[in-house]
C-alpha positions as CSV (number, residue, x, y, z in Angstrom):
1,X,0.0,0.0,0.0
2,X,3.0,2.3,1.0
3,X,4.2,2.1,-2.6
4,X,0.9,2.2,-4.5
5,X,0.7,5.6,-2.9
6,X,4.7,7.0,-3.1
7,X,3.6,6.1,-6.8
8,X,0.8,8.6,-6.8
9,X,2.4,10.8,-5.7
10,X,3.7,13.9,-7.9
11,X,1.7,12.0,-10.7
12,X,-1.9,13.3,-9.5
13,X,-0.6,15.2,-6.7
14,X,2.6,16.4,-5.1
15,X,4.5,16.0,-2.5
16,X,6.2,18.8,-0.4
17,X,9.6,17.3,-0.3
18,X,9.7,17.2,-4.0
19,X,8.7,20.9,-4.5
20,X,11.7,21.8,-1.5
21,X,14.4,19.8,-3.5
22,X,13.7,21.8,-6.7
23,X,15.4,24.6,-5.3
24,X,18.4,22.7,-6.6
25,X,17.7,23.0,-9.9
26,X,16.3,26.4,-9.7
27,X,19.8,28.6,-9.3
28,X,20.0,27.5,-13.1
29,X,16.8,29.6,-14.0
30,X,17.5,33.6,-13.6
31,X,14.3,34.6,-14.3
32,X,14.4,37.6,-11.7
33,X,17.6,38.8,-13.0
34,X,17.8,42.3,-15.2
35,X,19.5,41.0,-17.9
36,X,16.8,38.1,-18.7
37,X,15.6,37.5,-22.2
38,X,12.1,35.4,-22.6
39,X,9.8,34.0,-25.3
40,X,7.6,36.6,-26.3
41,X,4.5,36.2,-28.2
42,X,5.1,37.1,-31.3
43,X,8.2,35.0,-31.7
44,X,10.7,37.8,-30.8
45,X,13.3,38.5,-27.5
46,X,12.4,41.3,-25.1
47,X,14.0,42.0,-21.8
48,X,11.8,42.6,-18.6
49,X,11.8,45.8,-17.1
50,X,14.2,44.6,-14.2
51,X,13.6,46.1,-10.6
52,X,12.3,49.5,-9.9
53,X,14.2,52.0,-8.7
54,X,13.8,54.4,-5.9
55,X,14.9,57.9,-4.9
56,X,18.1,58.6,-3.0
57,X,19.5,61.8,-3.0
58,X,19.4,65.2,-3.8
59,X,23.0,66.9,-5.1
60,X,24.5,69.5,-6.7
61,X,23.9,69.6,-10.1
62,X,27.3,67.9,-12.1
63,X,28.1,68.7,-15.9
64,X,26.3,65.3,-17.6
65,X,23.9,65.0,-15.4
66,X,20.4,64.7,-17.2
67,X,18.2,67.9,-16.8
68,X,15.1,65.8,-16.6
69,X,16.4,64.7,-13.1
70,X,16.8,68.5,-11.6
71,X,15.4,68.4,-8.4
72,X,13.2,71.7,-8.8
73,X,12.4,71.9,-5.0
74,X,15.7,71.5,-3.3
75,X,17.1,74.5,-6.3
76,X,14.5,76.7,-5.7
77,X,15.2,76.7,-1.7
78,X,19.1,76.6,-2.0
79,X,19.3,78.9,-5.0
80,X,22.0,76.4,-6.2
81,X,21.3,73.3,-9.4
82,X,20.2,70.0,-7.8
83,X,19.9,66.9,-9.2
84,X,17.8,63.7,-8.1
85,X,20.1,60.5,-7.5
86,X,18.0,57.1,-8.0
87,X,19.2,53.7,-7.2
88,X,18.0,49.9,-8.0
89,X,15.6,48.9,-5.8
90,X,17.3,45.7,-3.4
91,X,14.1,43.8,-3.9
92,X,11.3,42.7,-6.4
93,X,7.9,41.7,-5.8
94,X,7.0,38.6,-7.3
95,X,4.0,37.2,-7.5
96,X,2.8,33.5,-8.8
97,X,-0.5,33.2,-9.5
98,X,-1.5,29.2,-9.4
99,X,-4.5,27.6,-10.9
100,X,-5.8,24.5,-9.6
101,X,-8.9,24.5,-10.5
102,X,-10.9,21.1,-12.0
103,X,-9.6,21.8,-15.1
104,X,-6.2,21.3,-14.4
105,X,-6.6,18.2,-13.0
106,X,-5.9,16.5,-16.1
107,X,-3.2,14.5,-17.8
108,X,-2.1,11.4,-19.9
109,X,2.2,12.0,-19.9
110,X,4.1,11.8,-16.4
111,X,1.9,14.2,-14.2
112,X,-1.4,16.1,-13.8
113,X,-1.8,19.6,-15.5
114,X,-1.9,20.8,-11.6
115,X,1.4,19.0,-10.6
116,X,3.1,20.7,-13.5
117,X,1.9,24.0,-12.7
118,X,2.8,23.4,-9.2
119,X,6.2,22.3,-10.1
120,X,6.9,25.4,-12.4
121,X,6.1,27.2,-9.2
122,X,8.2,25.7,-7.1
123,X,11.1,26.4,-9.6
124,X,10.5,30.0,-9.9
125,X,9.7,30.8,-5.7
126,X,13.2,29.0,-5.6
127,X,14.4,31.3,-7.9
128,X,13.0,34.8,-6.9
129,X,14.2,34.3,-3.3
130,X,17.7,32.7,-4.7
131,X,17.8,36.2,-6.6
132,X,17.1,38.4,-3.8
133,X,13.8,39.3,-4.7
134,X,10.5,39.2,-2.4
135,X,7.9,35.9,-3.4
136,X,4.1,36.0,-2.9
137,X,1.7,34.2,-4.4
138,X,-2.0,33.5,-5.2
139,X,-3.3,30.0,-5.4
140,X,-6.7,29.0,-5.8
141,X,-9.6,26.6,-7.0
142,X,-13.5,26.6,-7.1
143,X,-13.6,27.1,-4.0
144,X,-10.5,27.9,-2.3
145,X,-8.2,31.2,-2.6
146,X,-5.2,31.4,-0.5
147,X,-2.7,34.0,-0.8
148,X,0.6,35.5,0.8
149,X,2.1,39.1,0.8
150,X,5.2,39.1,-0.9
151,X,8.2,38.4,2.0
152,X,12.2,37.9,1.2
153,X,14.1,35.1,2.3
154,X,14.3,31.2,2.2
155,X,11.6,31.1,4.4
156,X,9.0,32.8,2.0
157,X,9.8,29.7,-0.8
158,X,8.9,27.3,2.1
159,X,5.9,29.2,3.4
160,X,4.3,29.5,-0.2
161,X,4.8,25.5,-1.0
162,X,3.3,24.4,1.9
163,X,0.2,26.7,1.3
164,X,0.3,24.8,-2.3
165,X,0.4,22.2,-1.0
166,X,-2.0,22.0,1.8
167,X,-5.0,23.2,-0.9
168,X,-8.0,21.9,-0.9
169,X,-8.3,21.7,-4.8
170,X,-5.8,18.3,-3.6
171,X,-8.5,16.4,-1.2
172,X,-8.9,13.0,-1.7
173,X,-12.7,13.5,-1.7
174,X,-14.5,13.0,-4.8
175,X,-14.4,16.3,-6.8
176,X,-17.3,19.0,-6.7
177,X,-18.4,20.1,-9.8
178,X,-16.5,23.2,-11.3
179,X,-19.7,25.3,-12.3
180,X,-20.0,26.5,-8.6
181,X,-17.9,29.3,-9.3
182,X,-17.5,29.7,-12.8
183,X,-16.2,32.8,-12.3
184,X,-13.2,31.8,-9.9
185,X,-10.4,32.5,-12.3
186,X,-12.0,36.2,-12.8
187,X,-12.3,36.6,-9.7
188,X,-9.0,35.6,-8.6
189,X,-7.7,38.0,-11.6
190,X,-9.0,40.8,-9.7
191,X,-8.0,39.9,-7.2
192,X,-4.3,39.9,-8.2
193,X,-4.9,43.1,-9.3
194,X,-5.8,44.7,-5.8
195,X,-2.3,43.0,-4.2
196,X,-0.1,43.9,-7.1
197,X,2.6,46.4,-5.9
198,X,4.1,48.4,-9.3
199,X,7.1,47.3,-10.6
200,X,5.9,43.5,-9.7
201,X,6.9,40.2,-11.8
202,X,3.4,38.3,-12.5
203,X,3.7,35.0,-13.4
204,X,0.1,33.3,-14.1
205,X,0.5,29.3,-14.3
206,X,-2.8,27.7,-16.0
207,X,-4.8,26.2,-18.8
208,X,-6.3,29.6,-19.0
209,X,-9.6,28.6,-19.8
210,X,-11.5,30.7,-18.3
211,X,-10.2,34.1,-20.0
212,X,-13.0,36.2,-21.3
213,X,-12.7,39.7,-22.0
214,X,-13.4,41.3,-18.5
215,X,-10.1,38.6,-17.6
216,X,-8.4,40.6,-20.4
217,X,-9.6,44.1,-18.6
218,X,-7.9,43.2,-15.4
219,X,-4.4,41.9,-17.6
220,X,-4.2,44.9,-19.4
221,X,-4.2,47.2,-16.1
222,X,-1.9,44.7,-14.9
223,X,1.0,45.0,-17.7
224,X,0.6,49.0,-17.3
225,X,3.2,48.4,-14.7
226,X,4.3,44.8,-14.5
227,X,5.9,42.7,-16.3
228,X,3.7,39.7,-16.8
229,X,4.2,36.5,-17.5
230,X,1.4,33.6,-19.0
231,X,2.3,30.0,-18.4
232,X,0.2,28.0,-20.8
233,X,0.3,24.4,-19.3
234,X,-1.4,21.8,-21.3
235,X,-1.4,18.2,-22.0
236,X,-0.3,16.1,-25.4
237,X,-4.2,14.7,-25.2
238,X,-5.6,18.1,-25.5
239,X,-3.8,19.1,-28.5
240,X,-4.2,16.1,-30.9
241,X,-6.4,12.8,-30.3
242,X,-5.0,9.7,-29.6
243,X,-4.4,7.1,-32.7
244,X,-7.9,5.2,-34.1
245,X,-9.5,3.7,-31.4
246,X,-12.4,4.1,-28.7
247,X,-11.1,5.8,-25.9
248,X,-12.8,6.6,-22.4
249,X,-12.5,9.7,-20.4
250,X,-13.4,10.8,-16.7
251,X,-12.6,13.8,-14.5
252,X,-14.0,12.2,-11.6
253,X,-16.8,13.1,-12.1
254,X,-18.2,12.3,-15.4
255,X,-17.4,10.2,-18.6
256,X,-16.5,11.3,-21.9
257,X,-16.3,8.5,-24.9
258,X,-14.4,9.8,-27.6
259,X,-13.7,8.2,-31.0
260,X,-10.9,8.9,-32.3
261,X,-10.9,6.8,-35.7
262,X,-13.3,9.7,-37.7
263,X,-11.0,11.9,-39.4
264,X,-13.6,14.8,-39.1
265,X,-13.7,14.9,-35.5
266,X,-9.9,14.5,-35.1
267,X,-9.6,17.8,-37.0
268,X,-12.3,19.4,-34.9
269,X,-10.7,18.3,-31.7
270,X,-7.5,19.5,-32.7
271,X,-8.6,23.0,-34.0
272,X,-10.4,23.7,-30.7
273,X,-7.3,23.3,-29.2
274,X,-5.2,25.6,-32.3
275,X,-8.4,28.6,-31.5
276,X,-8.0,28.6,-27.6
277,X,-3.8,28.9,-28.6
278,X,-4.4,31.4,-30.6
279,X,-6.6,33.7,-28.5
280,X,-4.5,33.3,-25.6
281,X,-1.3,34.1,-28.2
282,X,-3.2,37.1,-29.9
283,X,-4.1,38.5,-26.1
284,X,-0.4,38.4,-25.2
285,X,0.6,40.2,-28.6
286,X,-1.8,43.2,-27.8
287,X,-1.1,43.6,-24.1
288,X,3.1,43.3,-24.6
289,X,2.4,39.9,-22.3
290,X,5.2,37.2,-22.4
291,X,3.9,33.8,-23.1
292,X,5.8,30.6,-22.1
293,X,3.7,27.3,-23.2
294,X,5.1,23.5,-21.5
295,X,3.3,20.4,-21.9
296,X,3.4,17.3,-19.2
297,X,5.3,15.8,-21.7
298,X,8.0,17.9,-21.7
299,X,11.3,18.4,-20.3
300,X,10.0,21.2,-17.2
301,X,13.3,22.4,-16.5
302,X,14.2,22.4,-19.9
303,X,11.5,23.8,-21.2
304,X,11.2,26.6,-19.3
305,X,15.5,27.6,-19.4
306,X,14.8,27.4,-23.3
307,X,11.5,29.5,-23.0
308,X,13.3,32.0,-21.1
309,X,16.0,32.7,-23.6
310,X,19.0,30.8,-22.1
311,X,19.3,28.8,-25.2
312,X,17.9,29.6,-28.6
313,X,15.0,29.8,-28.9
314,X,13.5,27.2,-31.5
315,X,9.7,27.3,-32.9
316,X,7.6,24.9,-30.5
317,X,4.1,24.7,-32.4
């Protein structure tokens, strides 16, 4: 019994002391750094904006300082040329935004949708707080929401996989239906919005199913004055159909035959899949979003170093 369940284990759900080794792997993913490139939609490299930066000083004006910075105040009441001194913020707000909803309790190739998304996490807490930046993070299902307030340190990594892992959206009890809250991914969209400091890095791990355009109200005001990130996590079964045959699907809840030896419906299937790529593709073009796309069947850390930029960057679809 021991073993059937160790088995289960970061297949359909995870396990915290898997999420805590990743930190390992995650010095090799700079994401937080200034100098970063990442996949943009679009198929081009941009850099992120990098940390903020805050004021310092006020001094005498020097010959090459820009004019723009004069510090207006300070000249008027000393009768002499100031200038405003900035300097790089220490610390960054980051923010991971996790969906766990029903929906992402899916897969056919090494792990649930959710354990993927969870993993990515994991990865990138590991690396904000490795880069000296400040983690928070939003996680939520149906009918759960749990969030932290972005803190620095080890200590924030640990505090924000043990609230991923201690979710409801992981009970062993049989599933509720989603269409409680149909509006839970809006809903947590906004509220992402009202804990978003300026200057933040968003990173939004889901299927993204649930985007409509009041979802694409709350990411535009978002990328005003973040950089944000979209994490498309999907699974090989969604995209393309398996080979001819009669298959049988269930979400726990329900049952879904699908035949997958008619041509037509294989081409329907898989152009449902192309449409919802697209749209979430076209929204990231218009709103300057990046867009990073992994599949359960792929290479995770690989996948996402490549995405990022830190190899070259080949075409994935």
């Amino acid at each position: 019994m021991e073993e059937i369940l160790e088995t289960g284990d970061d297949i359909v759900r995870v396990r915290q002391s898997s999420l805590i080794g990743l930190n390992r792997e995650a010095s090799s993913i700079p994401l937080i750094s200034n100098s970063v490139k990442a996949h943009k939609a679009g198929g081009y490299l941009s850099a992120f904006r990098g940390r903020g930066m805050e004021f310092h000083e006020s001094r005498l004006y020097q010959p090459g300082d820009d004019i723009r910075a004069i510090d207006w105040r300070v000249t008027a009441r000393s009768g002499k040329t100031h200038t405003k001194v900035y300097r790089e913020e220490r610390e960054r707000p980051v923010l991971l935004w996790v969906d766990l909803q029903q929906s992402m309790f899916f897969g056919t190739r090494n792990y649930y949708k959710s354990v993927l998304a969870s993993k990515l996490a994991a990865l990138l807490a590991w690396s904000s707080v490795q880069h000296g930046d400040r983690l928070g993070g939003l996680i939520f299902s149906e009918h759960e929401h749990i969030e932290s307030r972005p803190k620095g340190g080890k200590a924030a990594a640990l505090h924000f996989i043990q609230q991923l892992v201690a979710h409801s959206a992981w009970s062993d009890e049989a599933p509720q239906p989603p269409d409680e809250n149909p509006d839970s991914g809006l809903q947590a969209l906004n509220r992402l919005r009202q804990v978003a400091r300026p200057g933040s890095l968003i990173v939004l791990i889901s299927d993204f199913r649930f985007l409509n355009e009041s979802c694409r109200i709350h990411l535009a005001q978002l990328a005003r004055h973040n950089d944000v990130v979209l994490l498309f996590t999907h699974d090989p079964l969604e995209r393309e159909l398996p080979p001819a045959g009669q298959y049988r699907l269930t979400d726990g809840v329900s049952e879904l035959a699908i035949d997958s030896a008619d041509r037509a419906s294989r081409q329907q299937y898989h152009q449902r899949f192309s449409n919802h790529y697209q749209s979430i593709e076209q929204l990231c073009n218009q709103l300057q979003l990046f867009l990073i796309d992994i599949s359960t069947a792929d290479d995770m850390l690989e996948s996402l170093k490549t995405a990022l930029g830190l190899r070259r960057i080949r075409n994935r679809r």
